[in-house]
Structure formats: structure tokens, C-alpha cells
C-alpha positions in Angstrom: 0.0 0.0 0.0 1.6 3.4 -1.3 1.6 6.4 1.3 -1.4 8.2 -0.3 -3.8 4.9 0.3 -3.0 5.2 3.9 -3.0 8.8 4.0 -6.6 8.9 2.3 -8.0 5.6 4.2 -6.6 7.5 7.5 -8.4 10.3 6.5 -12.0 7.7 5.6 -11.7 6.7 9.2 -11.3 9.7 10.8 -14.5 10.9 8.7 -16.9 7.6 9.3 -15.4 8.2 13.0 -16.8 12.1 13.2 -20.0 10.8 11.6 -20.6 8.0 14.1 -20.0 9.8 17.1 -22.9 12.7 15.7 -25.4 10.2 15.0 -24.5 8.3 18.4 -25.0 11.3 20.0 -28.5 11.2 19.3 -31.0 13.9 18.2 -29.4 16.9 20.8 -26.5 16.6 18.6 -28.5 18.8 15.3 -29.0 21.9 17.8 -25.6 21.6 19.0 -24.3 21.5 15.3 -26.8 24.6 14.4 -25.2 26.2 18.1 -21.8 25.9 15.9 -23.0 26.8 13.0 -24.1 30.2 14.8 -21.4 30.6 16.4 -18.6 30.0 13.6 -20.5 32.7 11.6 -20.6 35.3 14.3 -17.0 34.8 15.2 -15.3 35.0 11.2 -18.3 38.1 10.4 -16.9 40.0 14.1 -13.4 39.4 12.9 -13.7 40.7 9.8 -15.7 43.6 11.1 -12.3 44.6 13.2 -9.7 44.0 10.5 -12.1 46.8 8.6 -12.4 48.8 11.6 -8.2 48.6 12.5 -7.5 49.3 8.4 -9.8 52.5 8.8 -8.1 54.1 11.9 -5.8 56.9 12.1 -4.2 58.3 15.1 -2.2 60.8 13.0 -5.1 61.9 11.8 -6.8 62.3 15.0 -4.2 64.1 16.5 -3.8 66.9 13.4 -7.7 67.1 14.0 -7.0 68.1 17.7 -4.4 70.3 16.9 -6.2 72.1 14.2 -9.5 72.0 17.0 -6.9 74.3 19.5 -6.0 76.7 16.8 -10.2 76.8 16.1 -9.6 76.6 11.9 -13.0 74.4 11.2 -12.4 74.7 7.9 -9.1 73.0 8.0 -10.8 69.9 10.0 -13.8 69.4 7.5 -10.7 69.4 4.7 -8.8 66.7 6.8 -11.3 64.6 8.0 -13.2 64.3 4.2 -13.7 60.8 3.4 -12.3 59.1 6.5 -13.9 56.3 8.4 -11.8 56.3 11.3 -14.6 55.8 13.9 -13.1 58.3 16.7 -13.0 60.7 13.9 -16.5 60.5 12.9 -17.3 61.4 16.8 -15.2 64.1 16.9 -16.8 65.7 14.0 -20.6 65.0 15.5 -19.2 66.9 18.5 -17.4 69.4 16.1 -20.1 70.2 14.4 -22.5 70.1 17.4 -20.4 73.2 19.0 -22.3 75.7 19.8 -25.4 73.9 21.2 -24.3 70.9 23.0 -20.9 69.0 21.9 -20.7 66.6 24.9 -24.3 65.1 24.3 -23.6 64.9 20.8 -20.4 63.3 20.9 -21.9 60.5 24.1 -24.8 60.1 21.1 -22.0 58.7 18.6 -20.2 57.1 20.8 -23.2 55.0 22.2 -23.9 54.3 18.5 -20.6 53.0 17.7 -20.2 51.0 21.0 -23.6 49.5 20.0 -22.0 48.8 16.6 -18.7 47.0 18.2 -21.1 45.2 20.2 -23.4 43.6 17.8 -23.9 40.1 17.8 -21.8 39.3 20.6 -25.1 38.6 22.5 -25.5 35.7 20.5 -22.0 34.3 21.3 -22.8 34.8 24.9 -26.6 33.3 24.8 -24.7 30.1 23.0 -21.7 30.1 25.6 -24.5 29.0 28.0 -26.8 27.1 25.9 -24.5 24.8 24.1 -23.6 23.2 28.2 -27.5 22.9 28.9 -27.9 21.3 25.6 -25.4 19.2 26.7 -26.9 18.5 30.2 -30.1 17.7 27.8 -29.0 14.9 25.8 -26.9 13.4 28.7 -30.2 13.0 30.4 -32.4 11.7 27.6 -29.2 9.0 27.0 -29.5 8.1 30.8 -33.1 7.4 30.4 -32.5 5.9 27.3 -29.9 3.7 29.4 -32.3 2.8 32.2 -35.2 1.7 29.7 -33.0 -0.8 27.7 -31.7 -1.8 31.4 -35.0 -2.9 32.6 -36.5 -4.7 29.1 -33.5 -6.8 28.6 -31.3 -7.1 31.9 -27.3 -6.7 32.6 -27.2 -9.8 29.7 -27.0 -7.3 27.5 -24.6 -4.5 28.9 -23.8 -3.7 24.8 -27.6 -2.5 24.6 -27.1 0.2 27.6 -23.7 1.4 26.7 -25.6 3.1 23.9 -27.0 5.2 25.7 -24.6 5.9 28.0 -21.9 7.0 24.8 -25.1 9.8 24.0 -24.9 11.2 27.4 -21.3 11.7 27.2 -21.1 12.4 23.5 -23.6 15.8 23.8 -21.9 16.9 27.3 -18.5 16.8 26.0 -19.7 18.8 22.5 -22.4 21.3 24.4 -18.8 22.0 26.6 -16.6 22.1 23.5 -19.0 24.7 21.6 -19.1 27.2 25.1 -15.2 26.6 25.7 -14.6 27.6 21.9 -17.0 30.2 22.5 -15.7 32.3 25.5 -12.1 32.8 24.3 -13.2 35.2 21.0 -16.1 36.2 23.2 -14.3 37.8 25.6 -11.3 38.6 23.3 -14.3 40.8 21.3 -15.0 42.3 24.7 -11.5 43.2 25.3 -11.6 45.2 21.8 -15.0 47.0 23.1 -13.3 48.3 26.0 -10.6 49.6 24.8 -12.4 51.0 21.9 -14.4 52.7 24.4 -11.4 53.8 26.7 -10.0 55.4 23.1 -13.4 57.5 22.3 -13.4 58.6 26.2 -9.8 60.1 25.8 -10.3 61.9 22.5 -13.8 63.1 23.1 -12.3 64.5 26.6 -9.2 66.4 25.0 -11.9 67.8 22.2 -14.1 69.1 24.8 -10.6 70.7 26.9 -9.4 71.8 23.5 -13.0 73.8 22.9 -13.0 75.2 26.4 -9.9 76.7 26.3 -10.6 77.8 23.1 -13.8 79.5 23.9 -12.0 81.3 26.9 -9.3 82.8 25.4 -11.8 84.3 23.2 -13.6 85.2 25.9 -10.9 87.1 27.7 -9.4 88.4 24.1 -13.1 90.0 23.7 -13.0 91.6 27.3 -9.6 93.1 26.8 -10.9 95.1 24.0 -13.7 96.2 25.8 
């Protein structure tokens, strides 16, 4: 037998095995494979949703805004910041252009907008992180009574006939606990990015507001001195 029969008959086995253990897991095992499913999607559509976010940021950027903010050219900013996508950008801008009425609240409303944007979906991950165990729990007790029924209509002369049963009990616990273990690492990794997404919009929107304060009372006291 050449290498690639044994790779490819390895590779058979290892298929027929996967396929045995679902279907021995009994009928728990198709919610726990649409749990997965779920899952998988939210996770690759959250990543890609960062990698877009990270390509679109600009901290250069953000600090010329700021800089150009303390000398109070507007003008300048809506030139600089045309076309970007940088998200703290965006809210600095609302608040910009929210100036003279209320640039705080306008700049909380964007950033509660974008927060709510970082943290879509990830409701789902954590509604699956705890249903994917009870799941489990769930097909582990049918198999038990599954267990006990073939126990009591044929006897311990047939141990083969309970072990069935049994193998569903621990097949769904040990995937409902795989899907929720897989789950928590990029959930709270996501959560992690949230945060500090967060912690970034706080310190910009902060130094905006300072910026426009100071602003606002040097031209105060510029306008009393000529008085």
C-alpha cells in the first residue's frame, strides 16, 4: 500500500469516526451542530468587522484634528477629515459640528452608537456560551433514560444495549462543553476590543471638549480686553 492509500484511508476513518460519534449522539447533537454553526458565523463576520475597523483608523489623523480644534480653523478639520472612516474621527466631527449647542451630548450620542455597533452580535456568542452546556446536560439525560429503559426490558445480559446510551450522554456533554469553551475565548477577546475602543473614544472626546473650552475662553478674555 503506497503512502497516499493510507493517507486517504486515515483520512476515511477519521470521517466515518466524526460521523458515528454525531449520529450516536442522538437527536441533541443537530442543535448543537446549528449552536456551531451560529457561532462560527458570528465569530469569522466579528473578525472581519475589526480587520475593517483597524485598516480605517488613524491616530495621525486624529491628532492633526485636535491640533487644528486648539488653533479653532473648522475649515481645515472638515478638509482633513473628508472621506475618513476612522470611527473616533466620525465622533469628533458630531461633537465638532454640534459646537455651539451641546458637543458633549452629541459626541456621548455617537459614541453610544458605535459602542452598539462594536457590540453587535456578541449577544449571540454569549446566549450560545451557556446554551451549548444545557444542551449538553439535555442529551446526557435523555441517554440516561435511554440507558435505564434498555436496562429494565433486557437485563445486565446485554450490557452492549445500555452502553448506547450511555456514549449519547457523554457524547452531547463533551460537544455542548466544546461549543461554550470555543466560545468564551473570542467572546471575551471581542470584549477586550469593546473596552478599549471605548477607553480610546473617552480620551479623545475629553481632550476635544478641553481643547474647545480653552478655546472658547481665550476668546472670551481676548473680547473683554478690548472692551
Amino acid at each position: 500500500m503506497s503512502v497516499d492509500e493510507t493517507f486517504y484511508d486515515a483520512i476515511n476513518i477519521k470521517e466515518k469516526t466524526m460521523l458515528n460519534i454525531f449520529i450516536n449522539g442522538g437527536p441533541v447533537m443537530y442543535p448543537l451542530l446549528a449552536c456551531s454553526i451560529i457561532v462560527l458565523t458570528v465569530i469569522i463576520e466579528r473578525i472581519f468587522f475589526w480587520i475593517n475597523l483597524n485598516k480605517n483608523q488613524n491616530h495621525q489623523l486624529v491628532d492633526e484634528v485636535l491640533e487644528l480644534c486648539r488653533k479653532g480653523d473648522w475649515e481645515a478639520v472638515k478638509e482633513k477629515t473628508a472621506g475618513s472612516k476612522d470611527y473616533i474621527i466620525e465622533i469628533l466631527i458630531t461633537g465638532i459640528l454640534h459646537r455651539d449647542f451641546s458637543m458633549i451630548k452629541a459626541m456621548e450620542s455617537a459614541a453610544a452608537e458605535e459602542i452598539k455597533r462594536m457590540r453587535r452580535y456578541m449577544n449571540i456568542l454569549d446566549t450560545m456560551i451557556t446554551v451549548a452546556p444545557l444542551l449538553g446536560i439535555f442529551g446526557t439525560v435523555i441517554g440516561i433514560i435511554l440507558s435505564f429503559e434498555v436496562l429494565g426490558s433486557t437485563g445486565i445480559e446485554h450490557p452492549e444495549a445500555v452502553t448506547a446510551g450511555i456514549a449519547q450522554a457523554l457524547i452531547t456533554t463533551a460537544t455542548g462543553l466544546g461549543i461554550a469553551i470555543l466560545t468564551v475565548f473570542p467572546y471575551n477577546y471581542f470584549n477586550s476590543r469593546v473596552e478599549n475602543s471605548a477607553i480610546s473614544i473617552e480620551k479623545y472626546a475629553t481632550s476635544l471638549e478641553i481643547v474647545y473650552e480653552k478655546l472658547v475662553q481665550t476668546s472670551l478674555n481676548r473680547s473683554g480686553d478690548l472692551k
